[in-house]
C-alpha positions as CSV (number, residue, x, y, z in Angstrom):
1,X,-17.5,19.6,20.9
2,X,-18.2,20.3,17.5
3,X,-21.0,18.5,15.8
4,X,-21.5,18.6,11.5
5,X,-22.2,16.5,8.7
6,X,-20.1,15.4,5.7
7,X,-21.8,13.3,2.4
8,X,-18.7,10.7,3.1
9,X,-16.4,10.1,5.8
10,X,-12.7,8.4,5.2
11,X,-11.7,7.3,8.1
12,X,-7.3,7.4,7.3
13,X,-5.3,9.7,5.2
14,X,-2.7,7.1,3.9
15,X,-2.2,6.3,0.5
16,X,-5.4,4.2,0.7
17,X,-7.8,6.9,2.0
18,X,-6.4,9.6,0.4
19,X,-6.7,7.7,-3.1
20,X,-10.5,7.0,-2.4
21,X,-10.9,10.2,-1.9
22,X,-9.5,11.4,-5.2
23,X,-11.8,9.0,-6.7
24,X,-14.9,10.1,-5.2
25,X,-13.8,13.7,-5.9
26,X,-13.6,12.8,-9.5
27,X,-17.2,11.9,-9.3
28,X,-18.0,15.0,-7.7
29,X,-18.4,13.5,-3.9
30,X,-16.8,16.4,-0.9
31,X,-15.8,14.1,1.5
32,X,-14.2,14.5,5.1
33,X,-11.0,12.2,5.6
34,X,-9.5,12.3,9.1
35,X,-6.2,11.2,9.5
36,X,-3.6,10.3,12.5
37,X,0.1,11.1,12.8
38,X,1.3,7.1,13.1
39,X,5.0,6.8,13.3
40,X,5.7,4.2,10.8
41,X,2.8,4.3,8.6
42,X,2.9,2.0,5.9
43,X,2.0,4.3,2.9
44,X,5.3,6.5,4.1
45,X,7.7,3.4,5.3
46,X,7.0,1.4,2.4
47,X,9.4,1.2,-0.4
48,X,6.8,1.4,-2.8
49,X,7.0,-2.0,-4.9
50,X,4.4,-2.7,-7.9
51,X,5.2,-6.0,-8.2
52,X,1.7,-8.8,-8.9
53,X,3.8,-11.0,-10.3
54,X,6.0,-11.4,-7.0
55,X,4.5,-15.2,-5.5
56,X,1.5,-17.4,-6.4
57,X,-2.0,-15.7,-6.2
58,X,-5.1,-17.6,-7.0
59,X,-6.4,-16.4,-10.4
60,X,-9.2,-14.0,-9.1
61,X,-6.7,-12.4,-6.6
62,X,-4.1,-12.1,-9.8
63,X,-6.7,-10.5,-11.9
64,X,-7.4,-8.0,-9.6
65,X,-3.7,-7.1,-8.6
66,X,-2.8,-7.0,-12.3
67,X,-5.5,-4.9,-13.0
68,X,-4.5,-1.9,-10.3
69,X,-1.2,-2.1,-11.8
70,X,-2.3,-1.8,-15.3
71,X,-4.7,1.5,-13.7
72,X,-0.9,3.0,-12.5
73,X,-0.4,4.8,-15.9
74,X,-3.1,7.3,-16.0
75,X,-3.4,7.4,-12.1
76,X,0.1,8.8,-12.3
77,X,-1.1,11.2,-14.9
78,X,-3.6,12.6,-12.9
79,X,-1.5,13.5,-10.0
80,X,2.2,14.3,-12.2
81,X,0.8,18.1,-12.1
82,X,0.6,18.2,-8.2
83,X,4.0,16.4,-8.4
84,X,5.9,17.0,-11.6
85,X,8.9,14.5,-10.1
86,X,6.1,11.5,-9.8
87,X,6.7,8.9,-12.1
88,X,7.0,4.5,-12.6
89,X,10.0,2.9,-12.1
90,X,9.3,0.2,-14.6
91,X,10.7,-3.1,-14.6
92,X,11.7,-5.5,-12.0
93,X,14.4,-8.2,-11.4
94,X,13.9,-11.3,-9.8
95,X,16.2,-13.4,-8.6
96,X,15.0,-15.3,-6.0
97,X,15.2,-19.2,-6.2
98,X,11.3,-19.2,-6.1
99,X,9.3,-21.3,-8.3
100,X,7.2,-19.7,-10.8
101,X,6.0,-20.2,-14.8
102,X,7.0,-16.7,-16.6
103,X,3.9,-15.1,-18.4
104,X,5.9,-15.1,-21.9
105,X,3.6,-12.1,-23.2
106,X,5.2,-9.9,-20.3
107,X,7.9,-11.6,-18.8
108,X,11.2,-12.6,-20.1
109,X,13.9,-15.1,-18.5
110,X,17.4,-13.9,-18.1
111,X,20.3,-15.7,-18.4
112,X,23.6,-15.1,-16.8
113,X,24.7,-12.6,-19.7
114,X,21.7,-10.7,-19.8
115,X,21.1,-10.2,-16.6
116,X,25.1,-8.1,-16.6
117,X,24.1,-6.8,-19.6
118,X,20.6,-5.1,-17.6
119,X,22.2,-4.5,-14.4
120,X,26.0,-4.7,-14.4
121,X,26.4,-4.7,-11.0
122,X,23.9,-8.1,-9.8
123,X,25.9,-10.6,-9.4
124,X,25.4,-12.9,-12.2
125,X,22.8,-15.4,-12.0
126,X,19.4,-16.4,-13.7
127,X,16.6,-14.0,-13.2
128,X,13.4,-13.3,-14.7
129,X,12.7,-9.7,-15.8
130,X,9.1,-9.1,-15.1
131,X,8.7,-5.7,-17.7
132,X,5.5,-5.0,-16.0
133,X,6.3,-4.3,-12.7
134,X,8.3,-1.7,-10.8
135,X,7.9,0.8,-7.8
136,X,7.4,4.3,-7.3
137,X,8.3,6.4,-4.6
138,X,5.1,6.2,-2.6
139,X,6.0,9.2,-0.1
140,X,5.4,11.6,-3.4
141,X,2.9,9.7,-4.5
142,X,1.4,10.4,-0.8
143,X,2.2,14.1,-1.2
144,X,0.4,14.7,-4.5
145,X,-2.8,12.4,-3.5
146,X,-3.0,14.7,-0.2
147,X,-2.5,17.9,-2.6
148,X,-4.9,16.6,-5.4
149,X,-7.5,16.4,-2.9
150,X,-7.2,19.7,-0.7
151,X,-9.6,21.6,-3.2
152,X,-12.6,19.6,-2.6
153,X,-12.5,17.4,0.9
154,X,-11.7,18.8,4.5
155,X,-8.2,16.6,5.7
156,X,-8.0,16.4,9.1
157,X,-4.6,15.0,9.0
158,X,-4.2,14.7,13.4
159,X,-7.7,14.1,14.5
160,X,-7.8,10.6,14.5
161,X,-11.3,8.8,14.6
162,X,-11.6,7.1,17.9
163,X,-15.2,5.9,17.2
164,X,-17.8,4.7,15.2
165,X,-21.5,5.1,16.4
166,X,-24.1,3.3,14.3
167,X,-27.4,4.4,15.6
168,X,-29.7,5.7,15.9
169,X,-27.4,7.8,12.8
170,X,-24.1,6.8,11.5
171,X,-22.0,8.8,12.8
172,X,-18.0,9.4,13.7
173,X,-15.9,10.5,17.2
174,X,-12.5,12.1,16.9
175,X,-10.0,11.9,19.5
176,X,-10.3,16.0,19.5
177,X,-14.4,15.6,20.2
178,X,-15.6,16.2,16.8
179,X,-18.9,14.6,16.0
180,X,-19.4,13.9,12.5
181,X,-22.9,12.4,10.8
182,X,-22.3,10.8,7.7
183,X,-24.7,9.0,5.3
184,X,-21.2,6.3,4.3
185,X,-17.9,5.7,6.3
186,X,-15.1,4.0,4.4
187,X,-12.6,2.8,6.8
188,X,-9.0,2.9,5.8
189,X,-6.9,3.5,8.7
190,X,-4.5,0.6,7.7
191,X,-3.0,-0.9,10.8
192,X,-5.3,0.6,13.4
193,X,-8.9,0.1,11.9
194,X,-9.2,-2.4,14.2
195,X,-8.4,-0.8,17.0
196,X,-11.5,1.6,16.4
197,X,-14.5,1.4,18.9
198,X,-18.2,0.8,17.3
199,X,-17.1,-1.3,14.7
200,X,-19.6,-4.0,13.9
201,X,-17.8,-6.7,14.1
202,X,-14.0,-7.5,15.0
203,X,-12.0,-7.1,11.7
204,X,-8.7,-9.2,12.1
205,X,-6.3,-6.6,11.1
206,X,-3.3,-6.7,12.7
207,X,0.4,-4.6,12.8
208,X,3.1,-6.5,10.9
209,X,6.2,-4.9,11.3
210,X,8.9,-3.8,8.7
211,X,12.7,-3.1,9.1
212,X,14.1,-1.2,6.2
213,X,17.8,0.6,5.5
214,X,18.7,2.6,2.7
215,X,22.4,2.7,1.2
216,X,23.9,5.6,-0.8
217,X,24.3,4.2,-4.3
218,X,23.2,4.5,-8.0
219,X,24.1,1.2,-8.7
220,X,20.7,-0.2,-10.0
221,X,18.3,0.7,-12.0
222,X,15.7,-1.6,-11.5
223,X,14.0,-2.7,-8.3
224,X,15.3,-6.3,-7.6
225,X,13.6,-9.2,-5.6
226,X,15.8,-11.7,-3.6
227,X,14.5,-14.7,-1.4
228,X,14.7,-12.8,1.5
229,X,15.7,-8.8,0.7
230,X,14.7,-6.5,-2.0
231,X,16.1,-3.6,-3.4
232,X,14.9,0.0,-4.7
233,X,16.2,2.3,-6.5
234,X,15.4,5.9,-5.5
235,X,17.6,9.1,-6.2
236,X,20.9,8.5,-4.9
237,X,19.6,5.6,-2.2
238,X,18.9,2.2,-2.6
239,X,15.8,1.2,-0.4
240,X,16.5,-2.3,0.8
241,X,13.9,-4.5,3.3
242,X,12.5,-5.6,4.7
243,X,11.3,-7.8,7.7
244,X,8.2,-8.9,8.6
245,X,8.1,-9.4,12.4
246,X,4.5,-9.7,15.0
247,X,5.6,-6.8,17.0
248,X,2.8,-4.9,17.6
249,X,3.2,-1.2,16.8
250,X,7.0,-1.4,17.7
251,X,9.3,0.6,15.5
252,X,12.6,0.6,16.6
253,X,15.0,-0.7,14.7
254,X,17.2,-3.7,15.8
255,X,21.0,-3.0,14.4
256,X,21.0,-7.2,13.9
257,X,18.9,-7.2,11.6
258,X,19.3,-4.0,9.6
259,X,22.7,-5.6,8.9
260,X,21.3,-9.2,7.9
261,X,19.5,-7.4,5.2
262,X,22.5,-5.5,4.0
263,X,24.4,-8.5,3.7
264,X,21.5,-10.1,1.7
265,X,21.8,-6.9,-0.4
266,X,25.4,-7.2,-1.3
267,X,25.1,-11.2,-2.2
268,X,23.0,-9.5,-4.6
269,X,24.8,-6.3,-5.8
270,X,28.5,-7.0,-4.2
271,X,29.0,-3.1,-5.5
272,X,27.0,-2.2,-2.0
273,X,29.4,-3.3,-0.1
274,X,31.2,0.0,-0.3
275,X,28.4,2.0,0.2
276,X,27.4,3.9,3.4
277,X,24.1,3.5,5.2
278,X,22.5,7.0,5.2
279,X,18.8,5.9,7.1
280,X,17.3,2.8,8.7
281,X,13.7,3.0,9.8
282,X,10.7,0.6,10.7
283,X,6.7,0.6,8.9
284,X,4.2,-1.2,10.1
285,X,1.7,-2.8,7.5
286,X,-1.9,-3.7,8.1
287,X,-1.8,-7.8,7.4
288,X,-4.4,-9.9,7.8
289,X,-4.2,-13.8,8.1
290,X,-4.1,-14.5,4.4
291,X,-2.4,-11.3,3.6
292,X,-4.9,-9.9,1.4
293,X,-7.2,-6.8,1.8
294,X,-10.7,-6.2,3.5
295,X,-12.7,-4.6,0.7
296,X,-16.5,-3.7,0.2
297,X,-19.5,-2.8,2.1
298,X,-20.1,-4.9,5.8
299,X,-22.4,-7.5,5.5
300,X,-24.8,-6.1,8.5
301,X,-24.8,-2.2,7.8
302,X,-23.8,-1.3,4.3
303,X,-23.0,2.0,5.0
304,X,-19.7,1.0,6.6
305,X,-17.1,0.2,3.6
306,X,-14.2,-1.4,4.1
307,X,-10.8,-0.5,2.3
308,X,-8.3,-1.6,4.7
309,X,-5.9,-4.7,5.3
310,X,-3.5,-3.9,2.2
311,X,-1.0,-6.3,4.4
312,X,2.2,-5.4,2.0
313,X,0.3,-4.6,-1.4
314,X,-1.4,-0.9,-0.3
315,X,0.9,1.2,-2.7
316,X,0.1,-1.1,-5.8
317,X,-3.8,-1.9,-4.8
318,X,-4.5,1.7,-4.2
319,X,-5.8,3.1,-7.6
320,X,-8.3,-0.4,-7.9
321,X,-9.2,-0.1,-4.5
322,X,-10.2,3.2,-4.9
323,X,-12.2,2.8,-8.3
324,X,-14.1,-0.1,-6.4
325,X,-15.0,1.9,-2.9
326,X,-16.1,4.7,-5.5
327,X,-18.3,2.7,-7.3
328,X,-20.1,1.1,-4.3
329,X,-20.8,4.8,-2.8
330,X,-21.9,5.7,-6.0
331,X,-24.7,3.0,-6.1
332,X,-22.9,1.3,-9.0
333,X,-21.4,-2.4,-9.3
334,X,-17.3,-2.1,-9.2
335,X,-16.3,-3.0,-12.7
336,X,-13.7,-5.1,-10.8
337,X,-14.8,-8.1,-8.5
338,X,-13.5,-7.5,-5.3
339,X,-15.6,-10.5,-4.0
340,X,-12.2,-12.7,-2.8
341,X,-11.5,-9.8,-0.5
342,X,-15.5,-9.6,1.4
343,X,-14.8,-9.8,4.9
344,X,-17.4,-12.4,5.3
345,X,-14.7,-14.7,4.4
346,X,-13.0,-14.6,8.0
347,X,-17.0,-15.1,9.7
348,X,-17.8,-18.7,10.8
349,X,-21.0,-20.1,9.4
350,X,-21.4,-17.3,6.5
């Protein structure tokens, strides 16, 4: 058994941990993260989709999604010398028959015309071209976070926490018998950070699982939202998903509905009809009942921090998520207010 101490302890090296612990780097905080090999891990099955303006959020949610978006810029920056091919894919299509009111000082409505004008190969429709959002591909994104951070925190990238102890020191297990004192724990291991014994309470995180296929084509340029498929462009694939399923940690992949979403694809872009699918694969994201995150300190022993729950927005929430778990190890008040995400919002009678 080994036995040290560490200032701060992440407890997940997804996109999520690792980016807090860039952040706390930048403030000149070594912290230990301690990761787990998950097959299907959101931050590597996700297709990497920046997209707030994607459904109806209530106005303090919004502010905060729009505002980790608007941080993407200089995040990417940061991290473009550990990964020179990092960059935004900027701009996304809609053309889903959902109802929604533009923003006119960042979106623009397409008709017909435009929309073959943008993207010749969409079948024509109307659409809404949110110039705002986009994707990036999140498994380089990934790969320079766990880079960036190498100089200054330990990752233990298959020593998964199994445990949590609270007194009389906090304190962390690993599955390999490491025993780590630490003065904070965040807790970002995405789909299992429930699963984790010591916790204080019983956080209602749970796996929601995502079938995804990727076609060979350079057809689009622009990520595109449908009612019930989207599409990515990435290199010479298209990334198109996904499902959302209450299959526990399942990941195969049913054949059924890998081809429902290509034919939701090619109603879309009819040019995809032609073209071969090269992967299919299934990620499982960390959702909670209302499908937003778990973020701040716990109510009962502020040294435990919450940063997980991402349910489908971890990619596009991690640079604010990160800025706002900083600032409460720092001792200073998040310049964002992550007060909609408090977990005290799923305890009766608080």
């Amino acid at each position: 058994m080994t036995t040290a101490e560490a200032d701060v302890v992440v407890i997940g090296d997804g996109v999520i941990g690792l980016s807090t612990a860039f952040e706390l780097a930048r403030d000149g905080i070594r912290c230990h993260v301690f990761g787990a090999i998950n097959h299907g891990a959101a931050s590597g099955a996700a297709a990497g989709l920046l997209a707030p303006s994607i459904g109806k959020l209530r106005p303090d949610v919004q502010t905060f999604f729009d505002a980790s978006l608007a941080l993407y810029p200089s995040f990417i920056d940061e991290l473009r010398s550990f990964e020179p091919q990092l960059r935004l894919l900027k701009g996304l299509i809609d053309v889903s028959s959902r109802e929604s009111v533009p923003d006119a000082a960042r979106d623009r409505v397409l008709g017909a015309n435009e929309l073959s004008q943008l993207e010749p190969d969409l079948a024509p429709r109307p659409a809404v071209f949110h110039a705002g959002d986009g994707a990036i591909d999140n498994g380089l994104l990934v790969r320079a976070l766990r880079k960036a951070v190498s100089p200054s925190c330990t990752v233990s990238s298959d020593d998964p926490v199994i445990a949590i102890d609270s007194h009389p020191h906090l304190g962390i297990r690993t599955r390999s018998g490491t025993v780590l004192r630490a003065k904070r724990v965040v807790l970002a291991a995405g789909a299992w950070s429930a699963g984790i014994a010591g916790l204080p309470r019983r956080l209602p995180v749970a796996p929601l699982k995502g079938q995804m296929l990727a076609v060979g084509s350079t057809a689009l340029r622009h990520p595109v939202m449908g009612d019930d498929v989207y599409l990515v462009p990435r290199g010479s694939e298209i990334a198109i998903g996904a499902t959302a399923e209450h299959a526990g940690f399942d990941i195969t992949v049913d054949p059924d509905a890998i081809e429902r979403l290509r034919r939701s694809a090619i109603q879309i872009c009819p040019s995809l009809g032609d073209a071969p699918v090269t992967r299919t694969w299934a990620g499982i994201r960390p959702a909670t009942p209302d499908m937003l995150p778990i973020l701040g300190a716990d109510p009962t022993d502020s040294r435990l921090v919450y940063a997980c729950g991402h349910s489908k927005n971890g990619i596009l929430l991690a640079p604010a998520t990160a800025q706002a778990v900083a600032a409460i190890i720092t001792g200073k008040d998040p310049s964002l207010d992550i007060g909609p995400f408090n977990v005290r919002r799923f305890l009766s009678g608080e």
